[in-house]
N, C-alpha and C positions, 0 to 999 in steps of 0.2 A: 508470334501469332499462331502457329502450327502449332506451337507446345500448346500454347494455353487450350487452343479446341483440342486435340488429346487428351490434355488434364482432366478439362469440362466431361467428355464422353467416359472416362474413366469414371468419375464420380458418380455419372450416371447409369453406371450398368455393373459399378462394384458393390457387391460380392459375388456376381453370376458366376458359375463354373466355366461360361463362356470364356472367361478371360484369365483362365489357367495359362495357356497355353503361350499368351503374350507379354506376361507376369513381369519376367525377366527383359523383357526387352523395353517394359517401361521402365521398370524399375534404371534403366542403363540410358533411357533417354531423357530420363527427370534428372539423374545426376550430370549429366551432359548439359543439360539446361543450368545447373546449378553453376555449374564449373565458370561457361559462357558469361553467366550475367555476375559470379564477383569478379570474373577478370574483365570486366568493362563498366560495373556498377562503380561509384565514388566512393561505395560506403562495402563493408565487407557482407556478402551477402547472407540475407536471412532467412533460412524454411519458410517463416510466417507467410513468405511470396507462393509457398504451396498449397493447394489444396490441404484440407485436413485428410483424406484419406490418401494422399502420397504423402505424405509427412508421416506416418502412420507406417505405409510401406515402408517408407526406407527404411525408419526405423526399427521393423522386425526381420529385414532381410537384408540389410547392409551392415556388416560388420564395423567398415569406417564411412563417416560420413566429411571424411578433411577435405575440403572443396578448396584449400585458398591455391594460390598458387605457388610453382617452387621458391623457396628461401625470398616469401613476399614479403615487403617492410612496412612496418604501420609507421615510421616517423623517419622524417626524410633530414638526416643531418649527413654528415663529414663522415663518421665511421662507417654511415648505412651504406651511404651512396660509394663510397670504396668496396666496400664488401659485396657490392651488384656491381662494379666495372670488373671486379679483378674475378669474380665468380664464372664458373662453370657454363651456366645455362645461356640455351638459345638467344640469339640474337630478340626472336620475338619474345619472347619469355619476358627478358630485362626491357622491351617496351612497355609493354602491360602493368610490369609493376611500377616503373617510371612516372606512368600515364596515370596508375591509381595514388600513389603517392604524392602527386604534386595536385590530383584533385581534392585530396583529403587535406593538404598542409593551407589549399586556396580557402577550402570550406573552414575549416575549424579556425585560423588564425588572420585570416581578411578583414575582418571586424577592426584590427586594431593596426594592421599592417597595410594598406590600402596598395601598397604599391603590388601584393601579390596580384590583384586583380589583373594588372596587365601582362602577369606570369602566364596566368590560368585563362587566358583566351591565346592567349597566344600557343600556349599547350594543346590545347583543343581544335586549333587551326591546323597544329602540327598532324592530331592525331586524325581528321579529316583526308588531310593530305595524303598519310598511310594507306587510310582502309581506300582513297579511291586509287591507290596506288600511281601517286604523283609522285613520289620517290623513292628510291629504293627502300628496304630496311635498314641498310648500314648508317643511310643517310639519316633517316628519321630517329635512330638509336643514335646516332652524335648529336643529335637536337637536341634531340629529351634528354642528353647527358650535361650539354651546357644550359639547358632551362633549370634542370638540379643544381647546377653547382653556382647559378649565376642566385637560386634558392638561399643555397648554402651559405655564401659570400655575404648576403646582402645587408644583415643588420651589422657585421660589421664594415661591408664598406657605406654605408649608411653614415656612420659613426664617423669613419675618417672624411669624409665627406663634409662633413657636418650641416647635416639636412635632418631636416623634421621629417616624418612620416609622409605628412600631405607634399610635401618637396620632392621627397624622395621617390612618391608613386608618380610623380610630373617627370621625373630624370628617367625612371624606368621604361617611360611611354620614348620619351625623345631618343631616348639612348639609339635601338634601333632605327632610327631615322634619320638621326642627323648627323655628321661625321664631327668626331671629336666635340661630342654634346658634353658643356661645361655646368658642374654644382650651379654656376651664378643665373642661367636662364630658366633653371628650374625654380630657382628663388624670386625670381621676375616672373616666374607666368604665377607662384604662387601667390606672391602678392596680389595680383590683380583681380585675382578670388578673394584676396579677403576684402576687397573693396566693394564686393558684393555678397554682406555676408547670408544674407537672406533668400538667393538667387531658388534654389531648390522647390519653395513656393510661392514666389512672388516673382510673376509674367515678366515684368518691366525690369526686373533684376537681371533674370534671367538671362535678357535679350541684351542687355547693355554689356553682361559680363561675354557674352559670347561675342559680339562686334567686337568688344577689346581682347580676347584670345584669336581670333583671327588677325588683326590687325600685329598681334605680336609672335605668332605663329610663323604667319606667312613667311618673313624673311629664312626661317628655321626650316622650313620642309620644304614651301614654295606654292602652287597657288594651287598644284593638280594634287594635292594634300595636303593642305590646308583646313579642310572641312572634317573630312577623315578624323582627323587629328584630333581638332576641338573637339568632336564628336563624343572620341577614346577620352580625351582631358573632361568632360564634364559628366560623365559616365563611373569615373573615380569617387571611392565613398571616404568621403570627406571626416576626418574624426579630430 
């Protein structure tokens, strides 16, 4: 909110001679600005987000404008995820890119992967956690290392599993909740969605599928989540 009114009074009073004098120290607080939002934006950040006459600046008095972050990963596999545990950089460093990673693999591949979805809140839970500093760093860097790797793992433990998608995003949700959550009750709460297959727009669907994931929940989690649960399960995009 501070950048942008800067930004704003910048546009408005550039090209006065008045603002020789502070030139440089925009120019260091726009890139600062830049740095901030791709290391917490989903997506890698874009100029377009500047004004056009700081877009303009940088680019006749910035020699480089590389804003991503250190040895940042655009696609979150087995080699990548090796290559950022076993790397150099800061503890926070490796959350950042972690955090950007598994929101871009949620975005771009959820569509067909459904079970991501319950990666990518649980990520975002983590990284809430962080910035209000509920746990340390170390702790939140092992998070995000097994949110990555449990990424990494999952189509093919998917596979020896042998669970469908929609199955498989139901075992993802349980997994954390239930102790030793088994392929078969994932397969049993799927089922019972597809006996409602219309549920998404039709009220009466809806309501009957939810009274039957409660009723088959409950023994799984218990009654003080219960609700929660169905909640996360019918929140799942169905493909």
């Amino acid at each position: 909110k501070f950048y942008k009114q800067i930004a704003t009074l910048y546009d408005i009073l550039s090209p006065d001679a008045f603002l020789r004098p502070y030139i440089k120290d925009y120019q260091n607080l726009s890139l600062l600005y830049a740095l901030i939002r791709n290391a917490y934006a989903n997506r890698v950040f874009v100029d377009k987000e500047l004004t056009a006459k700081t877009r303009e600046l940088l680019r006749e008095r910035t020699i480089s404008t590389d804003i991503a972050l250190p040895n940042q990963i655009y696609t979150l596999g087995a080699a990548e995820l090796a290559a950022l545990k076993s790397g150099d950089d800061n503890e926070a460093t490796k959350i950042l890119n972690l955090r950007k990673a598994l929101a871009v693999k949620v975005e771009d591949e959820s569509e067909g992967k459904p079970y991501l979805l319950s990666i990518g809140e649980r990520a975002e839970e983590l990284a809430q956690a962080y910035e209000d500093r509920q746990l340390t760093t170390q702790q939140v860097l092992e998070a995000f290392e097994r949110l990555a790797e449990e990424v990494v793992q999952a189509d093919v433990e998917r596979q020896t599993l042998g669970l469908d998608e929609n199955a498989f995003a139901i075992y993802a949700v349980l997994r954390p909740l239930v102790a030793d959550a088994k392929p078969s009750q994932a397969d049993e709460l799927n089922a019972i969605f597809l006996q409602f297959p219309d549920y998404i727009w039709n009220d009466e669907q809806q309501r009957k599928l939810r009274n039957a994931l409660y009723r088959a929940v409950r023994p799984l989690v218990g009654a003080a989540k219960m609700i929660d649960t169905t909640d996360t399960l019918l929140r799942l995009r169905r493909i």
